[in-house]
N, C-alpha and C positions, 0 to 999 in steps of 0.2 A: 276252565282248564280241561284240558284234552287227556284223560284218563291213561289210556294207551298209549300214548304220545308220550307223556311223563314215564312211567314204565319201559319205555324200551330207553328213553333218555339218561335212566340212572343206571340202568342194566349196563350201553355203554360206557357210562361215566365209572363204573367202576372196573372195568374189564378194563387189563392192560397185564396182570400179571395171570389172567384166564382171558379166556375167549368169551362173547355176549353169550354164545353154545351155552360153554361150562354155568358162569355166572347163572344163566335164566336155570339149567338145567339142574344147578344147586339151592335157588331159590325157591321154585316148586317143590322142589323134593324136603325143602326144612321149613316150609309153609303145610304140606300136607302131612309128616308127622307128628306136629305141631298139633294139628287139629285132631289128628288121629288118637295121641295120647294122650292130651288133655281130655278128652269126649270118652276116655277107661276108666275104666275103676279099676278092675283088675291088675297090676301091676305085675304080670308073670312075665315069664322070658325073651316074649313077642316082645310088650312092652320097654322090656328093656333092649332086647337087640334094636328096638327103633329109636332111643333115647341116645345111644350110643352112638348110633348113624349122625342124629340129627348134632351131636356135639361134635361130634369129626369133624362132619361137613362145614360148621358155622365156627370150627378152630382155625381153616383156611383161608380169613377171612379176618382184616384188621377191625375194630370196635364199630369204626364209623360206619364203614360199609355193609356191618350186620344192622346198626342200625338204620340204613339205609333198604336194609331186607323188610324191615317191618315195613317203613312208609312205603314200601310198594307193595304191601301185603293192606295194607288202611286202600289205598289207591286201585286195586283190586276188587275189594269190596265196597266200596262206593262206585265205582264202574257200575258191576253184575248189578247189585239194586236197583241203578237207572238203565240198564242197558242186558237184557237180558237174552245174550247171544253167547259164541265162544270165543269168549273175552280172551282166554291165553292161548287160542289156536291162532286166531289174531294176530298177535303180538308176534309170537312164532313166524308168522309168515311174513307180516311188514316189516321187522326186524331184517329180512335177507338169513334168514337161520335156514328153512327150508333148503333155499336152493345152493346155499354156498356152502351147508357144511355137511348136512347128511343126504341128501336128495329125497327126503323124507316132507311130505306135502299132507297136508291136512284140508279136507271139504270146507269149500268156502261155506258159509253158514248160511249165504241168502238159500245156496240150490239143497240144506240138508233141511231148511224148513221147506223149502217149497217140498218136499218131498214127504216129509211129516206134515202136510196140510192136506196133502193125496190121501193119507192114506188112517189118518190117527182115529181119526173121528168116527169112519167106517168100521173099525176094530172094537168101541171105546162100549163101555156095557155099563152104566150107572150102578148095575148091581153086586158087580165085581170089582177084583182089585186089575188095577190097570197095569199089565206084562210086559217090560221092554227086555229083549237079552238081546246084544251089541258085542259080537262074536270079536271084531276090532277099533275097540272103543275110540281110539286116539284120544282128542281132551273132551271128547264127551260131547260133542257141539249137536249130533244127529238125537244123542238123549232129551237135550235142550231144548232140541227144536221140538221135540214130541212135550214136552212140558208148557215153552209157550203154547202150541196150538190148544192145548188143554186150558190153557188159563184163558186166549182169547172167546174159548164157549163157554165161561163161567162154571169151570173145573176145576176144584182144586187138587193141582196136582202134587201139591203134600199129602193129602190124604190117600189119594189111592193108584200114584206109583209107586211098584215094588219092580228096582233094577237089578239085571245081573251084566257087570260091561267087564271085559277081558281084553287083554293086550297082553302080546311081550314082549312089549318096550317100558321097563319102569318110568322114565320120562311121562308115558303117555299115559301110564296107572295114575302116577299121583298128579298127573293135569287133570285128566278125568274125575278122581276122587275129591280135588281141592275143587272144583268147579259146581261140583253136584251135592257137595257139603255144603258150599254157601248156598245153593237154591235150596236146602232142605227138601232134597230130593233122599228117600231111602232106598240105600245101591249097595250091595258087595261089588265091590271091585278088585278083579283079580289079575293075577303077575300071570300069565302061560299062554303056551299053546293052546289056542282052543279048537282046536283038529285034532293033535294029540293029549291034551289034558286039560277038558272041559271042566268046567265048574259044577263040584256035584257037592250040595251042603251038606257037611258032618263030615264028607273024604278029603274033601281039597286041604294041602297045609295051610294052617292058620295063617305063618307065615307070609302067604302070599297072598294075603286076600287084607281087603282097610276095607272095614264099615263103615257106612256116613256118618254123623251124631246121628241123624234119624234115624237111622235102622236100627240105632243101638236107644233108642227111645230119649236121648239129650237133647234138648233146645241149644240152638245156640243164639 
C-alpha cells in the first residue's frame, strides 16, 4: 500500500464540510499537540492552552473521521520508518494544496538532499554536537535531509543533532515539529519571525516554541 496515496485519499474522503487545506491543516496540528503533550510532564498553562486547542479542533470533526485522524496518523508513521524523506511536504504538494489554495510550495526533497549531501558532511565534526538552525523551516524536509546524509556515513543522527527551525506559519511549525518528533531528531521549533524575532533560549515565549520528545529527553 502506497502510504501517501492513502493519506491524501482519506484527507479527501473526509473533506466536504472543510476543504483537504483545512482537513490536512487540522490533522497536523492535533497530530503535533498530541505528541507535544503527551512527551510533558509539566502540565502548566502552555500545556493546557494546547489541550484546549487540540479539543476545539477535533470537536469539528464527527467520531469517525477523528478516527480517521489517527489511522492517518499510524500511516504516517509507518511511511517515515520506511521512507525517510518529507513525507507531509509531499502530501501537501501531490494533494494540489500548494498550488490551488495558498500558492505556498515547499522544496522538493530530492534537490534539499542533494544539497545536504554538498555540504553536511564538510561541516560535520565527530567531536561536537551537530548545529542545524533553518531560519524557514517549512515541514522540516532540508532538516531531514541533513539527518539522512548523517545516517548514510554511519552517524547517528539522534545523538548529535541539536535543531533550532522557525517558521511563521503554524501549519509549517507543527509539520516541521510532527516530522522531526518521529525521526527523533532534538529540535525547538519555533512560531516567528526570524528576522524580527529570532529564537533566543530562556527569551523566546514558551508558547511559541514545541520541543521534540528528544529534546525533552522522552523515548518515543
Amino acid at each position: 500500500m502506497d502510504n501517501q496515496k492513502e493519506i491524501i485519499k482519506i484527507i479527501n474522503g473526509i473533506s466536504g464540510k472543510y476543504s483537504p487545506y483545512e482537513v490536512f491543516s487540522d490533522w497536523v496540528k492535533c497530530c503535533a499537540l498530541a505528541v507535544s503533550n503527551t512527551s510533558t510532564i509539566i502540565q502548566d498553562k502552555v500545556w493546557e492552552k494546547r489541550e484546549n486547542e487540540y479539543i476545539a479542533t477535533m470537536k469539528k470533526y464527527e467520531l469517525e473521521d477523528r478516527r480517521k485522524f489517527t489511522e492517518m496518523f499510524y500511516l504516517l508513521v509507518e511511511e517515515m520508518e520506511s521512507n525517510m524523506s518529507d513525507v507531509l511536504g509531499n502530501i501537501y504538494m501531490q494533494s494540489g494544496m500548494g498550488s490551488k489554495i495558498t500558492g505556498q510550495f515547499f522544496t522538493p526533497y530530492h534537490l534539499s538532499l542533494l544539497m545536504a549531501r554538498m555540504t553536511t558532511m564538510q561541516n560535520y565534526n565527530e567531536n561536537e554536537k551537530f548545529h542545524v538552525n533553518e531560519p524557514t523551516c517549512g515541514g522540516g524536509g532540508s532538516i531531514i535531509a541533513v539527518a539522512q546524509v548523517l545516517k548514510e556515513n554511519n552517524v547517528n543522527y539522534q545523538n548529535v543533532m541539536e535543531v533550532v527551525a522557525q517558521d511563521l506559519d503554524w501549519k509549517c511549525v507543527y509539520m516541521c515539529y510532527l516530522q522531526l518528533s518521529l525521526l527523533g531528531i532534538s529540535a525547538a521549533v519555533v512560531q516567528g519571525d526570524t528576522l524580527q524575532q529570532p529564537y533566543v533560549e530562556g527569551l523566546t515565549e514558551t508558547s511559541h516554541i514545541l520541543f521534540t520528545p528528544k529534546k525533552k529527553g522522552v523515548l518515543m
